[in-house]
Structures are given as C-alpha cells and as structure tokens.
N, C-alpha and C positions, 0 to 999 in steps of 0.2 A: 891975435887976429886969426892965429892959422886954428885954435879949434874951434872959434864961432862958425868960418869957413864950412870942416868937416860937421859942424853939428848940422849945420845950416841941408848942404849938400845931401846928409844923412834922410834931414826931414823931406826935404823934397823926394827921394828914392819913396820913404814910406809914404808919403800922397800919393806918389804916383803906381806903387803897389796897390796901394784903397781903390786909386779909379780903376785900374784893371779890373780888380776882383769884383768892382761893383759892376763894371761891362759885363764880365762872361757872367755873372750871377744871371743880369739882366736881360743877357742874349740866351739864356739857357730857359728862363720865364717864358722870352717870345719863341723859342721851339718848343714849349711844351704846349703852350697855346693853340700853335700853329697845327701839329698832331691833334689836338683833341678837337679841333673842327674838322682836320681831315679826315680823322677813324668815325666822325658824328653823320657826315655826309658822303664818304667816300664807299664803293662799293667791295666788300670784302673775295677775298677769292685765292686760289692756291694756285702757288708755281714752281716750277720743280729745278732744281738745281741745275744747268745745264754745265755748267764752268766756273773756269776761274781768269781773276784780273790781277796779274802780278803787278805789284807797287813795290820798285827799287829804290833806299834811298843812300847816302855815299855809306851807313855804317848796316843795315837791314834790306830784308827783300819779306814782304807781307802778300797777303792776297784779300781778295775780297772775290765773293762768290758770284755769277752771276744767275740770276735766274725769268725763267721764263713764263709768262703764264698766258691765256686766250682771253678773250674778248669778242663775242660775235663772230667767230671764225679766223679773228686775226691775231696773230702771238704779239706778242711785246716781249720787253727784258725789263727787266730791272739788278739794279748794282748798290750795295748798299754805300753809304758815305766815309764809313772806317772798314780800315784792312786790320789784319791780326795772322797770326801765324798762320802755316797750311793745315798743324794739327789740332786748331782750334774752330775751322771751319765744319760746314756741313759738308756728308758726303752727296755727290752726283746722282741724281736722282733721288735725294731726301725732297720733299714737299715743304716749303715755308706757306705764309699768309702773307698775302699782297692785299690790301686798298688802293681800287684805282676812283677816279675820277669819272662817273657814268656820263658824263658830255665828252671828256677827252683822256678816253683809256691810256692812253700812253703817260698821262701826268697819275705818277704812282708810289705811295709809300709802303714800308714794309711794315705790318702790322706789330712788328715788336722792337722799333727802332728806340733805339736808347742814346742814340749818341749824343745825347744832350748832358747826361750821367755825368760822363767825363768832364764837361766844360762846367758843371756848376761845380762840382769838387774841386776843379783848378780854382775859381772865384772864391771860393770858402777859405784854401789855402790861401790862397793872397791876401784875402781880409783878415788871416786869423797872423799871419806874419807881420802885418803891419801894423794889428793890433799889440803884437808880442813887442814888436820894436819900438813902440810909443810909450807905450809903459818902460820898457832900457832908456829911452831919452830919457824920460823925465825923470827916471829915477839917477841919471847923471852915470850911467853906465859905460853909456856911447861915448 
C-alpha cells in the first residue's frame, strides 16, 4: 500500500508540474500578445535614464532603472517589471525606447521588454520535467 501511496503522490506532483508549466507557457503567449498590439498602436519615443529603484530581497539587493521621457510638455517615468544587478543596468543618461499610449501618456511600455522570456522558459522547464518524470513512472523507476 505504501508504494501505490508514493506512486500515486508522485503522479499527482507531475500533473501539477504540467499545469504550471502550461500556465506560465500560456501567460507568457498573453504578454506577447499583449506587446505586440501595444508596439502596433502605441506611440514610440525616447527616455533617458534618470535613476534607479532598489529591490531588496532577504538573500539579494537588484535594481531596476527608472526612466523618463515627455509628452506634450509633460514628463512621465517609467520602471521596468524586472530588477538585475546594478552592473547589468543602463547608465544615467543612456536613452532607451519607450511606447506610450497617444490618449493616456502615462500608460507606457518599454519598447524592448522581454520579461515574458523568462516565464515561458520556466513553463518549458516544467513541462519537460514532468514529461521526464512520466516516462521514470512508467518505466517503474519511481
């Protein structure tokens, strides 16, 4: 009884690795989407480094740049969604590419946002782990 138990427990671990990885696959789809109607209607334009946003966590300290750019006379910022090191950043006064929103400037993406990258490679790893561990089940490994 105790290893149908563990098999059993086993399979359910690799279901629920499958649905993860098919979540962030899926959530990674709908940011890419999402980007490519923002960059299709969104207005292009450059903003320059002004700062940085430090993001402490109990084991790292990252940052994330902020930057600045106009509209009609009036500035905005923008922050990008992932932090990384301070020697992987842009320097202070380097120029990126911002898309804003020509009805409401301040709703704005960075023209080379990737952070979807990361979450579809997470979902790839997960599906290819739970594909690896179903083939161990069934081969009577587990």
């Amino acid at each position: 009884m105790r290893i149908l138990n563990g098999r059993f427990s086993t399979m359910l671990l690799i279901i629920a690795t499958a649905i993860v990885g098919a979540g962030l696959i899926s959530y990674s789809i709908h940011l890419i989407s999402i980007n490519k109607e923002k960059k299709a209607s969104y207005v292009s334009t450059e903003a320059v480094i002004i700062g940085y946003d430090k993001v402490e966590s109990s084991d790292s300290t990252t940052y994330r740049f902020i930057a600045e750019y106009e509209v009609d006379g009036k500035k905005y910022t923008i922050t990008p969604q992932s932090s990384t090191s301070m020697n992987m950043q842009p320097e202070e006064g380097d120029v990126v590419l911002v898309r804003y929103n020509p009805n409401s400037p301040e709703d704005a993406i960075l023209d080379k946002d990737n952070t979807w990258i990361i979450t579809m490679i997470f979902g790839i790893v997960c599906i290819v782990v739970a594909a690896v561990f179903t083939i161990l089940l069934r081969g009577r490994i587990l």
